[in-house]
C-alpha positions in Angstrom: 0.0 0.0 0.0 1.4 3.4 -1.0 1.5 6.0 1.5 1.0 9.4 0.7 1.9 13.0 2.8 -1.0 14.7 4.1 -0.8 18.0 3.2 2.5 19.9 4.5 2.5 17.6 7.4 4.8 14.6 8.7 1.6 12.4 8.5 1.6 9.5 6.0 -1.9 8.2 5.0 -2.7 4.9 3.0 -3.5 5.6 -0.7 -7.0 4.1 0.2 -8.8 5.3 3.0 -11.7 3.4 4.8 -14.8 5.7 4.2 -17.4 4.5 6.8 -20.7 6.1 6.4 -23.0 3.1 6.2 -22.3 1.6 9.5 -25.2 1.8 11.7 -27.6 1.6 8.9 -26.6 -0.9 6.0 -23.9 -2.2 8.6 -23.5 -3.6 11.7 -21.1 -3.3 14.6 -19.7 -6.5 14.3 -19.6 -6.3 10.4 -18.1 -2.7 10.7 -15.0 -4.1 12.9 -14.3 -6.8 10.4 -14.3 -4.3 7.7 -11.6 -2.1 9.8 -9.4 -5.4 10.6 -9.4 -6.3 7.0 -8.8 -3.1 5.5 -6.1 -2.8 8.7 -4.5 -6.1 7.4 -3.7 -5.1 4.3 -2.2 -1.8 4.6 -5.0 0.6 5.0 -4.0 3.1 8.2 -6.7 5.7 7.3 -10.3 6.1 8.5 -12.9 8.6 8.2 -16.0 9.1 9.6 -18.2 12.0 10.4 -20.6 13.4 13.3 -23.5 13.1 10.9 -22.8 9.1 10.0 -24.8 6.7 9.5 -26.4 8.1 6.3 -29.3 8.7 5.3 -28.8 11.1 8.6 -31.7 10.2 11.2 -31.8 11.0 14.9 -32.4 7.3 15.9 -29.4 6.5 13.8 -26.8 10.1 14.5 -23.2 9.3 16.4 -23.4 5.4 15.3 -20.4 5.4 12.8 -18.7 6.8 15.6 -19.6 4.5 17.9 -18.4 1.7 16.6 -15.0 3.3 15.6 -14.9 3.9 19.2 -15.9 0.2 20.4 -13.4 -1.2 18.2 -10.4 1.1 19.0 -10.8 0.2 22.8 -11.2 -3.9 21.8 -7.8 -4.0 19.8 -6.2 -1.0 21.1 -5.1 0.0 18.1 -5.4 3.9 18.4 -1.7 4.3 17.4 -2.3 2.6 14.4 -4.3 4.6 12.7 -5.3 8.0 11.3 -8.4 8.6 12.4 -10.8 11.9 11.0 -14.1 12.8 11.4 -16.2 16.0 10.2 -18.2 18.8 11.7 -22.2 19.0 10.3 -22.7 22.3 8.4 -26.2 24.3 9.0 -29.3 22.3 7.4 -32.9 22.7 7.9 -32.6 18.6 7.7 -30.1 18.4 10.7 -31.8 19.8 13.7 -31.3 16.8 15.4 -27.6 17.9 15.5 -27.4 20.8 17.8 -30.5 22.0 17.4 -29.3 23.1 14.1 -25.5 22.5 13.3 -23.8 26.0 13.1 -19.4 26.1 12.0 -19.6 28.3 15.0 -17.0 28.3 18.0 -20.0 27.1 20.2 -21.0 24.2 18.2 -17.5 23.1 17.2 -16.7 22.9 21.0 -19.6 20.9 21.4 -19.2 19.0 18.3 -15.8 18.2 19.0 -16.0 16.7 22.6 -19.0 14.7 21.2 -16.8 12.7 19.1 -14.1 12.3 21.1 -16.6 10.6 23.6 -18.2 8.2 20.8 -14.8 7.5 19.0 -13.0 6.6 22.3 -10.2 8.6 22.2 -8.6 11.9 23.2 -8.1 13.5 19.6 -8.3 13.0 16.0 -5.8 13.6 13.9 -8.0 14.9 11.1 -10.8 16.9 12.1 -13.1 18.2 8.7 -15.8 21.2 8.3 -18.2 18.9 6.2 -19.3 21.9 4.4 -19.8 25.4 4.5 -21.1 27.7 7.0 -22.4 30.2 3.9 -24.4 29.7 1.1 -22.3 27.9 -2.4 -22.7 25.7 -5.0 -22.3 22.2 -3.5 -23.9 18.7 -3.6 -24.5 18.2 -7.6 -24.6 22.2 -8.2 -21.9 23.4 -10.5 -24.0 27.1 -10.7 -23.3 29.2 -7.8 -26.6 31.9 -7.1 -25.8 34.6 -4.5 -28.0 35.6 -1.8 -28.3 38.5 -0.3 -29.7 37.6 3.0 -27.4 34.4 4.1 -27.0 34.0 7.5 -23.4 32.6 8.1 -20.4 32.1 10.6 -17.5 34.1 9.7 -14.9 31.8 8.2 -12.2 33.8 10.8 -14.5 32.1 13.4 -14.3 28.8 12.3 -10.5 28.8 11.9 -9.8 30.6 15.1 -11.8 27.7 16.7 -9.8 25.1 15.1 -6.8 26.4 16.1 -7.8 26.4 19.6 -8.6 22.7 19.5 -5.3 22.0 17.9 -3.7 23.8 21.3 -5.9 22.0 23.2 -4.6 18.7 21.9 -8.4 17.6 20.6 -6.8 17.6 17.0 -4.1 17.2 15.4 -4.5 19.2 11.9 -8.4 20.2 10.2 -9.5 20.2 6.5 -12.2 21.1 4.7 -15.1 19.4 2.9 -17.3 20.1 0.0 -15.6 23.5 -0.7 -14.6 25.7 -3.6 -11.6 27.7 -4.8 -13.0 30.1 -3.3 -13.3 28.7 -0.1 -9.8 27.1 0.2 -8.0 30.3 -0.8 -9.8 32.5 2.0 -9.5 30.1 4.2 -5.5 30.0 3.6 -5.4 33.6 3.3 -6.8 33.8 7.1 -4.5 31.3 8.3 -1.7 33.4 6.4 -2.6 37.0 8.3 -3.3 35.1 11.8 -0.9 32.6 12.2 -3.1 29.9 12.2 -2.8 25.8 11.1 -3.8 25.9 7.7 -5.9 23.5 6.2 -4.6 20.1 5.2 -7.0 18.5 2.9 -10.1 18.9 1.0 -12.8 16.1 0.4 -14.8 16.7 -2.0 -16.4 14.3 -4.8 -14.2 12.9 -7.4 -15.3 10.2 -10.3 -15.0 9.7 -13.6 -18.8 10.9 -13.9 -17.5 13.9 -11.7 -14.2 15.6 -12.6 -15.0 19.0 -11.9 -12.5 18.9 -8.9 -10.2 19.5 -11.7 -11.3 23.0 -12.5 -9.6 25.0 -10.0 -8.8 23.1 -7.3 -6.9 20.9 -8.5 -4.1 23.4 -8.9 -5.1 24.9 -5.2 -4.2 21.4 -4.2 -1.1 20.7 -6.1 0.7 24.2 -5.1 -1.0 24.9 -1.7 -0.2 21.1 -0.2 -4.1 20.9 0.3 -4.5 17.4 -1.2 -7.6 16.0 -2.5 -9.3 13.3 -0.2 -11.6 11.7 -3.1 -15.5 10.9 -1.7 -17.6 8.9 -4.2 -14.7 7.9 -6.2 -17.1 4.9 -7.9 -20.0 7.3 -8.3 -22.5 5.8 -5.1 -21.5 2.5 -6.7 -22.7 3.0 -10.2 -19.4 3.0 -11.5 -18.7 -0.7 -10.9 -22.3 -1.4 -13.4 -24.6 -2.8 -10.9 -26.9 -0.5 -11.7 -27.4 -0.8 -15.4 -29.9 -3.4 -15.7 -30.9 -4.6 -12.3 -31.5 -2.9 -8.5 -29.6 -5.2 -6.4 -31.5 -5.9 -3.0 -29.7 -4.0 -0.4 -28.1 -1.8 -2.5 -27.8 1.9 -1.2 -29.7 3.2 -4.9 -32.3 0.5 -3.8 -32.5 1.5 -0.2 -32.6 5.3 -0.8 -34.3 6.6 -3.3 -32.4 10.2 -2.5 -29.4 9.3 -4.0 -29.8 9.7 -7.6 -26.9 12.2 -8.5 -25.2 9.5 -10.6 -28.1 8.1 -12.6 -29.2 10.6 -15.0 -29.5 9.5 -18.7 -25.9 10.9 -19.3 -24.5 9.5 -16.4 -25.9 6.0 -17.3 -24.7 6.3 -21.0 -20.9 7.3 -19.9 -21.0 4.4 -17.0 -21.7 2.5 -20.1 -18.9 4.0 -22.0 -16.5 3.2 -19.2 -17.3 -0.5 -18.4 -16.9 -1.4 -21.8 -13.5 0.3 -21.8 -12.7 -1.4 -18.5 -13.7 -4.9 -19.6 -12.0 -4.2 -23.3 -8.9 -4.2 -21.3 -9.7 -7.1 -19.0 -9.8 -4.9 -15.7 -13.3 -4.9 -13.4 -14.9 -1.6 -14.0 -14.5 -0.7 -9.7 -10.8 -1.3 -10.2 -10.2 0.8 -13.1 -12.5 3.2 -11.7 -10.7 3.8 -8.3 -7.1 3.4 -10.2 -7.7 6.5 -11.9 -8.6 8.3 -9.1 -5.6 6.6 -7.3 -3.4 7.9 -10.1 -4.0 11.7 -9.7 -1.1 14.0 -8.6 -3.5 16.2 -6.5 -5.3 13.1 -4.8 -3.5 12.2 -0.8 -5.7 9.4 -0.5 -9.2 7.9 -1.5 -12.1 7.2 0.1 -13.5 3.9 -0.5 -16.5 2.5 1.5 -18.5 -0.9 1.1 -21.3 -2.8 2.6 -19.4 -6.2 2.0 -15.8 -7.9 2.8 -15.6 -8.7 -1.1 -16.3 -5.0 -2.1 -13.9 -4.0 0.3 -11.2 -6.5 -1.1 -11.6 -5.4 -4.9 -11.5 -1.2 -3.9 -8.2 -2.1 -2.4 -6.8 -4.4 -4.9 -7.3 -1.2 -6.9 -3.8 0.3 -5.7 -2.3 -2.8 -7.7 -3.3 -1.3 -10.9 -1.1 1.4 -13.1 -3.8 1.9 -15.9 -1.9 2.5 -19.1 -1.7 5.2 -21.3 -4.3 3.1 -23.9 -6.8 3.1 -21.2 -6.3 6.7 -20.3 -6.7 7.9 -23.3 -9.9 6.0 -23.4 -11.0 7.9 -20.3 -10.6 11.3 -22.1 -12.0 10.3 -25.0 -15.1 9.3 -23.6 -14.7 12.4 -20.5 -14.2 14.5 -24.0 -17.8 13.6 -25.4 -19.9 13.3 -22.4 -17.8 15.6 -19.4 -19.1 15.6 -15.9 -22.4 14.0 -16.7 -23.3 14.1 -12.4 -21.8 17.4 -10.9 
């Protein structure tokens, strides 16, 4: 397993990193420790949760990701083993369970902070994320950004300054950002420039091959700024690897939630297509020739893989095996060239 830096730090995180965000709903406890010894077994030192975990969020279901981190970190003891991060909730009318309405405040990130520490188990993380903004941008499938006038938001200054206190304190180790724009980044290492303050070490936001617009602009933030990408979604909810095409597997996430359709509009489906045949042409499994490429980008410090299965877990991380060759990557841009970023 390749290691990679994070950021300007002296941390080393596994080219794959265990994404998480189905335990406690299409996972168990005990299923969500075996997937952490496997994945720890075979070179994988990097997990990420989130405050907001399991998804769908629901109250009944809110801190159980954590939980189980937490249960099996005290069973094996294996704290100094692993990266761990987790994320802050941004505001949402749909998260009022969180807070009473998740703010990037100093207040909340206090609060949200010792929260995880007590469900994870541990006295800090080494990662700690804003999941997305305190302000109103164009994220989650919106490449069009609409001002408004009236926004009520938490000073970016605010957020930062609150990190930094937590990183004092000992709570974290380094913070990143999720979900953001050039924008975004820049400011927010601008602040950290005039202050003094940690900048940011990462940046996870979607990254596919139905979904390159990480590319345009930030890619270059993360290349010269040392804010590497930490790829979410890299097979596209799962329709990448073609189980989608003609069938709705029982128990898949696209068959348990109808709200996650970002990925299966009619252009999506006919480049998914376009990219399996491609894969199999070249006698790869789509999901590995999917992941590879994101694997393969300079800008990329690790990528975030999740599954519901030992066997899906196994093939994302037989993915770093692969070098695709410059025949297959110039099938990608050839088919990116005629349908490009079909699921923003």
């Amino acid at each position: 397993m390749k290691l990679n830096r994070l950021g300007h730090t002296d941390i080393h995180v596994s080219e794959i990193c265990l994404g998480t965000m189905t335990w406690g709903e299409q996972n168990s406890e005990n299923e969500a420790h075996e997937q952490l010894d496997y994945a720890l077994a075979h070179g994988v030192n990097f997990i990420d949760a989130a405050e907001m975990y399991p998804v769908p969020p629901k109250p009944e279901t809110q801190g159980l990701t954590e939980q189980y981190i937490g249960s099996w970190l005290k069973a094996r003891g294996k704290r100094d083993d692993v990266i761990l991060a987790t994320k802050i909730a941004g505001p949402g009318d749909w998260l009022s369970h969180i807070r009473g309405g998740s703010r990037l405040n100093q207040p909340h990130i206090e609060q949200a902070i010792e929260t995880s520490l007590s469900r994870l188990q541990t006295e800090y993380v080494d990662l700690y994320q804003l999941h997305w903004p305190d302000r109103h941008t164009n994220f989650f499938g919106q490449l069009g950004f609409s001002p408004s006038e009236d926004e009520e938001t938490t000073p970016l200054l605010e957020s930062i300054s609150a990190l930094n206190d937590l990183i004092k304190a000992g709570k974290i180790r380094h913070w990143g950002m999720s979900n953001e724009t050039p924008w975004g980044v820049m400011k927010a290492l601008a602040i950290c420039e005039a202050h003094g303050f940690e900048k940011p070490v990462s940046v996870q936001n979607p990254y596919n091959l139905l979904n390159r617009s990480y590319e345009v602009g930030l890619a270059e933030v993360s290349w010269r700024e040392k804010v590497g990408l930490l790829a979410y979604s890299p097979l596209g909810f799962g329709v990448l690897t073609g189980k989608y095409l003609n069938a709705q597997p029982e128990g898949a996430r696209l068959t348990l939630f109808d709200r996650f359709v970002r990925y299966t509009n009619e252009q999506a489906t006919q480049a998914t297509k376009m990219y399996i045949d491609l894969a199999q042409d070249h006698g790869l499994s789509p999901a590995k020739m999917a992941l590879a490429f994101v694997n393969q980008q300079s800008f990329v410090s690790s990528n975030i893989i999740g599954a519901t299965s030992i066997d899906q877990l196994s093939e994302n991380i037989q993915s770093v095996q692969i070098e695709l060759s410059d025949e297959i990557l110039q099938g990608i841009a050839d088919i990116h060239k005629r349908l490009p970023n079909p699921a923003p």
